[in-house]
N, C-alpha and C positions, 0 to 999 in steps of 0.2 A: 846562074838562073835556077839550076836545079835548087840547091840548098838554099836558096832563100823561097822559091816555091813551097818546097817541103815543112819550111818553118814557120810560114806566114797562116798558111790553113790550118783552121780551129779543132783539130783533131789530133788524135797521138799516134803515129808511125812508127811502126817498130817491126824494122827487118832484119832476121838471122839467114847466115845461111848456111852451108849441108851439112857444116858440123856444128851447129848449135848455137855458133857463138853472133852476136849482134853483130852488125856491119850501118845499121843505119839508125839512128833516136834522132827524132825532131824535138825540137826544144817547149809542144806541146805535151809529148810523154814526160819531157823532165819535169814538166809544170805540174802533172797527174802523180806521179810517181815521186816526186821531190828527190829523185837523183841525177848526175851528172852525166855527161857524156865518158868520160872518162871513168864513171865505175862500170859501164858495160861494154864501150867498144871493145871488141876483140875478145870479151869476156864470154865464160860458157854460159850462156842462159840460166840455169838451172844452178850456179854458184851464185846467183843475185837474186833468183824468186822463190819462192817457195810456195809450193798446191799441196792441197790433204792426199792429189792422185795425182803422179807425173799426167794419167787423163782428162785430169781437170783443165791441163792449157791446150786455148785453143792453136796457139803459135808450133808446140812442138806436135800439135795433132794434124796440122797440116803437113808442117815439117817432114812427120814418118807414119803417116798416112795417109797425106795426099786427102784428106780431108775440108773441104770448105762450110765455113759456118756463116751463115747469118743471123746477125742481130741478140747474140749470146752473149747473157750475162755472165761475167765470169769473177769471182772472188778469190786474193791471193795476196801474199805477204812479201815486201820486200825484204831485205835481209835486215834491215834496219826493223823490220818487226814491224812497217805500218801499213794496215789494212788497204787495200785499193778495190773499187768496186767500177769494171766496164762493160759496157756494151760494144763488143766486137765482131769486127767484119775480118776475117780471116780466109785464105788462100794458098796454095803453095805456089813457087815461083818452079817453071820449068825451061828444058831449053829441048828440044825436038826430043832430046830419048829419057833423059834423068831430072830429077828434081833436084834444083841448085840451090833450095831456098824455101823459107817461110814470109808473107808480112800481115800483120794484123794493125787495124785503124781500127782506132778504140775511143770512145767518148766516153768521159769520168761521168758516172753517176754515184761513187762516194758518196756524198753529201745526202743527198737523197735517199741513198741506200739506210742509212745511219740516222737518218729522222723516222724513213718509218719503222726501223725497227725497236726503235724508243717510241712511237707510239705503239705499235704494240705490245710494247713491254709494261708500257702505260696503262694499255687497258686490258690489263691481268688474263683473266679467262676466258673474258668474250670472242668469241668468235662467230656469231650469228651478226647478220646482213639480210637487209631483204630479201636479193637474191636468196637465203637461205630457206625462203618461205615459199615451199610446193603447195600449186593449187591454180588452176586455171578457172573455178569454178565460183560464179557470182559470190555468194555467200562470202568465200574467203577474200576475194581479188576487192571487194569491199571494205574490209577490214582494213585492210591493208595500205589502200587510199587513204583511207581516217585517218591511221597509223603512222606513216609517213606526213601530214598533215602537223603531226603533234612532234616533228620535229627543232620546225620552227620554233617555238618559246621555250622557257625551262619551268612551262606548269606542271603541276602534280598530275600523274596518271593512274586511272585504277582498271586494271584490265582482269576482267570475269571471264570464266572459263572454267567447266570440267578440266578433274584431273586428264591430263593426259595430251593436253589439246595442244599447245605450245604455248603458254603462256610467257614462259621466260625466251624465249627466241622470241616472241615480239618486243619485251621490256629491251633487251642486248642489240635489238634492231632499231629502238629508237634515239638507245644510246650512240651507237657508231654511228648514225646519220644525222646526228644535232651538234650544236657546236662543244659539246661537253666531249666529242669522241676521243680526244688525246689527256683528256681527263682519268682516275679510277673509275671502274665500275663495281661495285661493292656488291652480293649478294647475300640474304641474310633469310633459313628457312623459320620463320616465329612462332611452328610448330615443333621444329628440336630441339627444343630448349626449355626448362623449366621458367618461369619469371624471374627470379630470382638471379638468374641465370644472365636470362636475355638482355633483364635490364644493364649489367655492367657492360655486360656486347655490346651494345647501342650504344651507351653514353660515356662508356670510360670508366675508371674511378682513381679516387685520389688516393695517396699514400697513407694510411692507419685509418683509414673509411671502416673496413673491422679488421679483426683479426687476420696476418698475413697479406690483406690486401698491398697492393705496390702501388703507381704511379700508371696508371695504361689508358693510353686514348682507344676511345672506341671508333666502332662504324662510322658515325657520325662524319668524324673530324679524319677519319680514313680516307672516306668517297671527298673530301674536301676540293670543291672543282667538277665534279663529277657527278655518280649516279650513286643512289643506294635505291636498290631492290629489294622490299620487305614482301615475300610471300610467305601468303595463306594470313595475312593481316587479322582475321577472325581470329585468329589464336589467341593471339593475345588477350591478356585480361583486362577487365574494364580501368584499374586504377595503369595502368601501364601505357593504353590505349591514353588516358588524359594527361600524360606527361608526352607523349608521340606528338598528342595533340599542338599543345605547347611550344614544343620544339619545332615543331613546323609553321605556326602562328609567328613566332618573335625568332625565326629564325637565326635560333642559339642552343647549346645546350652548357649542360651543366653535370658536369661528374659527379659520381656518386661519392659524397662526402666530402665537396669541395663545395667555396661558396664565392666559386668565381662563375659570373655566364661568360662562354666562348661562343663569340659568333661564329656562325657554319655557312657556308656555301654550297648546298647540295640539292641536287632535283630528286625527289623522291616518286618512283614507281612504286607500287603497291598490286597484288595479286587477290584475287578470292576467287573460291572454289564453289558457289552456293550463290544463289539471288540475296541479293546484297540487302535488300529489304525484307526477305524473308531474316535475314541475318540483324538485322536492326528491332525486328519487331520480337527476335525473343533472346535478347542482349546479348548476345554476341558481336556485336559492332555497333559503337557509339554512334548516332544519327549525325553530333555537328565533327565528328572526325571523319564520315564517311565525304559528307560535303566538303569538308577540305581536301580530300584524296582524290574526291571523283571529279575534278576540273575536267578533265578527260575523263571518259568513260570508254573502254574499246570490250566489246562482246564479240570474244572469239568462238566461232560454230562447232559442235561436234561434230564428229567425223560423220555420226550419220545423219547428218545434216545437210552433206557435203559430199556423198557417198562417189559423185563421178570424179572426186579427185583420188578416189585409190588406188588405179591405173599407175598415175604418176609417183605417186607415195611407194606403190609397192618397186617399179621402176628404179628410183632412186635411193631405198633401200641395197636393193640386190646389188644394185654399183656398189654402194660402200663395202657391202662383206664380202663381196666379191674384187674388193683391193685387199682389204684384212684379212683374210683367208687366205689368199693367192686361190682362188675359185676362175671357173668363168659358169656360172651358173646365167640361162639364156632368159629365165622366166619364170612366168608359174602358167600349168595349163587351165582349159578353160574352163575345165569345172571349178578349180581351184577358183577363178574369178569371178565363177557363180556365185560360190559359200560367201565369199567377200561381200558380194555385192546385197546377199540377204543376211547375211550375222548386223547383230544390233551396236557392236564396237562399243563396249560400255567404258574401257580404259583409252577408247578413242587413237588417236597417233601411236601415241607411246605402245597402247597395246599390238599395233598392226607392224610395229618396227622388232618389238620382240620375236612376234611369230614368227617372221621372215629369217630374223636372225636365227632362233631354235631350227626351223626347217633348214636350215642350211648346213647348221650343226649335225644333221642326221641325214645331208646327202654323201654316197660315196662316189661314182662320176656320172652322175646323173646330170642332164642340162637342164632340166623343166624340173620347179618346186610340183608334184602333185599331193594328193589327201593324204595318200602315204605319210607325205613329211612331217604332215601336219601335227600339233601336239593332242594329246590321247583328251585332255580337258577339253580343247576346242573341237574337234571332231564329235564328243558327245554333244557338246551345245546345239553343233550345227544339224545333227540328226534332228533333233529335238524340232529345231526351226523347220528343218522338212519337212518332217511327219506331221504334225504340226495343224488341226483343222483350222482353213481360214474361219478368220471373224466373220460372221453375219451378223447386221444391226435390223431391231423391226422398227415398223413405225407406231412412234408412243400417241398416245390420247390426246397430247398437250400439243405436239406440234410434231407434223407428219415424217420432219427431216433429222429430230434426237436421236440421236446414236445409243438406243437402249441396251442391256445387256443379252451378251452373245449368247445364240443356243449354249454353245459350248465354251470352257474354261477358256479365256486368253490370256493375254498378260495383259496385268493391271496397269504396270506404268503407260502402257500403249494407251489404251482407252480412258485413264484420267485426261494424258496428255490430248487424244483428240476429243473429249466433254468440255475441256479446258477452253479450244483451241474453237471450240464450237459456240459455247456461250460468250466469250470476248468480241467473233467476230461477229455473233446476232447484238449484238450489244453495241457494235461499233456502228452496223450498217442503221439500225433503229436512230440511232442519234447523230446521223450522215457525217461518222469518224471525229465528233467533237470531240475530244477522248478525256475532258474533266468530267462531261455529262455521262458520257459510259463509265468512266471509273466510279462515278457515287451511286449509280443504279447497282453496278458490280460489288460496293462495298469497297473498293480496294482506293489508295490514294494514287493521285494521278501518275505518280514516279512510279509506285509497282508496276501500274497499266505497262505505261511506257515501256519495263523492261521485259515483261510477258509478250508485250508483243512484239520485240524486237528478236526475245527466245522462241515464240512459235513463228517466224516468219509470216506474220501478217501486213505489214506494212505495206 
């Protein structure tokens, strides 16, 4: 009753006892393990498996240390050299004074272990996930809806955003959450690159195409199944821009100096840095390549946009260099999250992840980032912001509520942005938000409108 008990439940048993050697295998663990009874009974443990750390098992960790584990993944070799991957439940066996024994019940996740580490291997450098997107804060937790949304199909994505903002953590976020995720994800920056250059990148070329050229598939036929990520898309030059075009139209390309089209399977994200119609109106981005890119359109916020998410940002920085370091740095104080909360963050994320990082660099065991730590360039800035006379607006002749110029010097990008922000929405409420009739009063066509107001948060 015992032994056919032990053999009939869908789990693997496997008991040693005080000296190491097996005393009991169910004919689940032979089915996990692909060996017999007869290569471990009475055998020493440790003459049939093999761990990177005799700590790694959890059998002899109960064994001789009386140790129990739950639900521990464990990875380990049999002598035959084949990988085995389980989830074990481990104990040591006792009798009133000594311990007589180990047994661990184990469920094969091999298989499982082994797909996803081919998908990840699949999908090269990505490692950005939603989850990876801090921000509890409208502006973002919006995006981010959208974003997710654009999983579902494999349309073209063009996602706008300042340097700095995250732009490529949401393209690598909509890669692993669409069905392209065990796919490549290709990234391509079409600012490093001469044309000359890029073009072969993108498309390949054939062999005697010119001088020394070989035989080499490009990005293209690389991301094949998958994603290709071209940022900073503006870079690119206009003849380069109507062959991107092309290839994405007849969804094929063609090597350079070959006069074969290979059809392509690939979703293409696209990145820019700059209002994309300020980009079209002074040629730097083709008008009917923009509308093929922009199926999707996702407008990510700058940081000071967004400013109650720096809490969390700055939080989740300090954890990371605070693994990388071996630190335990508890924070930053509260002036320090004064400065933050008034600096205008022009490099946005990227720039608030450096600081933290540099300040961290320049603590010795200190627990709190303070100004101290701060870098010698951002603390002049921050003085600046201090000192600093607010803006006073008068009222103009033409209408009582124009934001005229300040007594005193301020910054200009502030106050175009709110003259901007001022005549859009006098403009909007006058034509009760039609927004084709406010765009032609404005001068501007109705797609500009549309993404001015989605950058000045008027909506």
């Amino acid at each position: 009753m015992y032994e056919t008990l032990i053999n009939e439940i869908d789990v693997g048993i496997h008991v040693i006892d005080e000296f190491g050697k097996t005393v009991v295998y169910n004919d689940k663990m032979m089915e996990i393990e692909s060996l017999s009874r007869e290569d471990l009974i009475n055998k020493d443990f440790l003459d049939v498996f093999r761990f990177e750390d005799e700590h790694d098992s959890t059998l002899l960790e109960a064994l001789h240390h009386q140790k129990s584990t739950q639900n521990v993944k464990q990875t380990y070799f049999t002598k035959g050299g084949k990988e085995i991957t389980t989830i074990n439940r481990t104990f040591p066996i006792t009798d009133e004074t000594n311990v007589i024994g180990a047994i661990e019940v184990a469920k094969d996740v091999t298989k499982l272990e082994q797909l996803i580490r081919r998908n990840m291997e699949q999908k090269g450098n990505t490692r950005y996930t939603f989850d990876s997107i801090i921000g509890g804060s409208h502006a973002i937790q919006e995006v981010i809806e959208h974003t997710k949304r654009a999983t579902r199909t494999p349309s073209s994505v063009l996602i706008v955003g300042e340097t700095g903002t995250g732009k490529e953590l949401f393209a690598q976020s909509i890669h692993n959450g669409s069905e392209r995720t065990t796919g490549p994800f290709i990234s391509q920056n079409c600012a490093a690159m001469p044309d000359t250059l890029i073009e072969s990148i993108l498309f390949g070329t054939s062999k005697g195409a010119f001088t020394g050229a070989t035989e080499k598939i490009g990005l293209f036929e690389q991301a094949e199944g998958g994603t290709l990520l071209l940022d900073e898309i503006n870079s690119l030059s206009p003849m380069l821009q109507a062959k991107l075009l092309r290839a994405i139209q007849e969804k094929s390309i063609r090597r350079i100096g070959d006069t074969i089209d290979r059809k392509v399977n690939v979703r293409i994200i696209s990145t820019i840095n700059e209002d994309p119609i300020e980009a079209i109106a002074e040629n730097r981005l083709r008008k009917d390549l923009y509308y093929r890119l922009s199926v999707v359109s996702l407008f990510i916020p700058s940081l000071r946009e967004r400013k109650e998410d720096i809490p969390l940002l700055v939080d989740s920085f300090i954890g990371k260099y605070n693994q990388l370091f071996r630190m335990e740095v508890k924070g930053v104080t509260q002036e320090v999250h004064t400065l933050f909360a008034e600096y205008d963050w022009p490099g946005n994320v990227r720039e608030l992840e450096h600081i933290i990082e540099g300040a961290m660099n320049l603590i010795v065991d200190e627990e709190w980032i303070d100004v101290s730590h701060l870098s010698y360039n951002l603390k002049n800035k921050m003085q600046l912001i201090k000192h600093q006379a607010p803006v006073t607006f008068t009222k103009s002749k033409q209408d009582k509520d124009f934001p005229e110029r300040a007594s005193s010097i301020c910054n200009l990008k502030d106050y175009l942005q709110e003259a901007e922000q001022y005549y859009i929405k006098k403009a909007l409420e006058k034509h009760k938000y039609h927004k084709t009739n406010a765009a032609n009063e404005l001068g501007l066509s109705r797609q500009t409108l549309q993404y001015r107001i989605k950058r000045l948060d008027l909506e």
